[in-house]
Residue, then its C-alpha position, 0 to 999 in steps of 0.5 A: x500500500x501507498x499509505x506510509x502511515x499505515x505501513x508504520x503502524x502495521x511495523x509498529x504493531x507487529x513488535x513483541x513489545x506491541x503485542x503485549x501492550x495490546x494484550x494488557x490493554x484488552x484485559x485491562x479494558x475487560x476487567x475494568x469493564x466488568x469492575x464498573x458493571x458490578x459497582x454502585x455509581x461513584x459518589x463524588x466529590x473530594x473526598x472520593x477524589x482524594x481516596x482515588x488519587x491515593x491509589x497506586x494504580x491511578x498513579x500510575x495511570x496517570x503516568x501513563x497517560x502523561x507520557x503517551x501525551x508526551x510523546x505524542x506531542x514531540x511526533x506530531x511537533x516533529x511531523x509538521x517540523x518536516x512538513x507532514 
């Protein structure tokens, strides 16, 4: 195919390292599916907040969030730096 775009996400995706991403990230996605259907609706507020802020996953979740954006953000500077 033409579309070079594509062409690297299919390289990207074929690394060991990608798959188990995307198999984390699909049982992730399972069990938080199932842990939300089994759950009350959160109440709110800051002290609900403050216990979720404290636990160790939602730190490391936002970890992983700010470095996924991070990253993203140096390509994308990159690709229109190269006149993407």
């Amino acid at each position: 195919t033409r579309n070079e775009g594509l062409m690297r996400l299919l390289e990207v995706l074929d690394r060991p390292e990608s798959q188990h991403l995307l198999i984390g990230l699909s049982k992730a996605l399972s069990q938080m599916s199932r842990e939300i259907a089994a759950s009350p609706p959160a109440g709110g507020g800051l002290i609900g907040l403050l216990r979720l802020a404290r636990e160790p996953g939602t730190q490391e979740g936002m970890r992983s969030l700010s470095l996924l954006g991070q990253y993203w953000s140096e390509s994308m500077r990159e690709l229109h730096r190269r006149g993407g």
